[in-house]
Structures are given as structure tokens and as C-alpha cells.
C-alpha positions in Angstrom: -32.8 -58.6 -27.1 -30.7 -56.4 -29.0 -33.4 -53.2 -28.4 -32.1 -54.2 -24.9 -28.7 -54.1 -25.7 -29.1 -50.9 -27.9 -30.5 -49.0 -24.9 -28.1 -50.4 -22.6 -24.9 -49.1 -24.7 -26.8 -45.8 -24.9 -27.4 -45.1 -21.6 -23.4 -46.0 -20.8 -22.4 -43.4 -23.5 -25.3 -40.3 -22.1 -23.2 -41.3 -18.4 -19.9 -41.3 -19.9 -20.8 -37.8 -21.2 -22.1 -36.7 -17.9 -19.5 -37.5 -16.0 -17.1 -35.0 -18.8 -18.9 -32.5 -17.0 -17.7 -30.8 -13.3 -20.7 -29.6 -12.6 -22.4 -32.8 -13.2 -19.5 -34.5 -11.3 -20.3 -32.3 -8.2 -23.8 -32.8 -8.1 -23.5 -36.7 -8.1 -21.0 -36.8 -5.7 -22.7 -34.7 -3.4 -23.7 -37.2 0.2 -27.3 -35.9 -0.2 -28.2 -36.5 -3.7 -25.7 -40.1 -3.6 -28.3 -41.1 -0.7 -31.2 -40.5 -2.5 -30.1 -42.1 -6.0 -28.9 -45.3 -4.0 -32.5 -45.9 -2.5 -33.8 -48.8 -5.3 -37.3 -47.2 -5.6 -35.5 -43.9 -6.9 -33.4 -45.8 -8.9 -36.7 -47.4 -10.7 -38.0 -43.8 -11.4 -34.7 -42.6 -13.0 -34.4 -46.1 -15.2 -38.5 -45.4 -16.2 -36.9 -41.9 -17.4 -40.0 -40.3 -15.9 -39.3 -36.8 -14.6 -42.8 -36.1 -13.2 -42.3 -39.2 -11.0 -38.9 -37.6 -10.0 -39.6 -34.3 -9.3 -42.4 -35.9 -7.0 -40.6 -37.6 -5.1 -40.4 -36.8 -1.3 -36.9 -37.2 -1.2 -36.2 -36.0 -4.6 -38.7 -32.8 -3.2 -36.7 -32.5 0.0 -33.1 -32.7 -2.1 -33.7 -29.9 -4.0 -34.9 -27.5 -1.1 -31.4 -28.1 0.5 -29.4 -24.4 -0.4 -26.5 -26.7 -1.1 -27.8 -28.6 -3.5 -30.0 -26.0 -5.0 -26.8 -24.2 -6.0 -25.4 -27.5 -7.6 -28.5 -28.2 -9.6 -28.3 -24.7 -10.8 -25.0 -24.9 -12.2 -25.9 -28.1 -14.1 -28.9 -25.9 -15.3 -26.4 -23.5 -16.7 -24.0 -26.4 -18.0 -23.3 -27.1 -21.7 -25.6 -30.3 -21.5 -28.3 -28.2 -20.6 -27.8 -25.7 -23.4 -26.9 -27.1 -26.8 -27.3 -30.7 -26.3 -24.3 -33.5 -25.5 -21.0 -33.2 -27.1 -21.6 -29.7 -28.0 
């Protein structure tokens, strides 16, 4: 129960991070990636924490082949959470 709990608190701290971040704040609130990470079986892949599964998804596939969102998920590429780890 308190692993549970543990990971829980964890998981709220890594999104409180995140969402320090304007380029992860952009890519989130972007209508195409907010439709795919509403849809529950995506949302099972991202709580699993299995990025195969993600990057394999149709949708996921599809996402990042829009230009728009291409460029977003660049900058996050580029972002300080990318680089030196969180808080850095």
C-alpha cells in the first residue's frame, strides 16, 4: 500500500516539474496530442511507462507526423528535462 502511495507522490512531483516547463506546457496543451492522451487505452500505455508501446501506437504514430506537433516535440527534445535531468 504505501509502494502505491510512494509511486503515486512521485509521479505528482515528475508532472509538477513538467508543467515548470513552456515547452512542455505547449506540447500538452496542444488539441492533437490532448485527444490522444484522453483516449483510456493511451492512458494505460503512458501509466505502464512503456515507450515502445507508445511510440507504436497508431495514434501516437500519426501525432507525431503532424509538422505542428513535430516542431513541439522537438523543442521538448531540446528542453532542460531532456538534457540534464529534472530540476537542473
Amino acid at each position: 500500500m504505501f509502494d502505491k502511495m510512494k509511486n503515486m507522490a512521485n509521479q505528482f512531483q515528475l508532472f509538477q516539474e513538467l508543467m515548470k516547463d513552456d515547452n512542455f506546457k505547449a506540447f500538452v496543451s496542444h488539441p492533437k496530442v490532448r485527444g490522444v492522451f484522453m483516449e483510456p487505452e493511451f492512458q494505460q500505455i503512458v501509466r505502464e511507462r512503456n515507450m515502445s508501446k507508445m511510440m507504436a501506437h497508431p495514434k501516437f504514430a500519426e501525432l507525431m507526423r503532424d509538422p505542428e506537433v513535430a516542431q513541439l516535440m522537438m523543442k521538448l527534445k531540446g528542453s532542460h528535462l531532456f538534457k540534464g535531468g529534472f530540476g537542473s
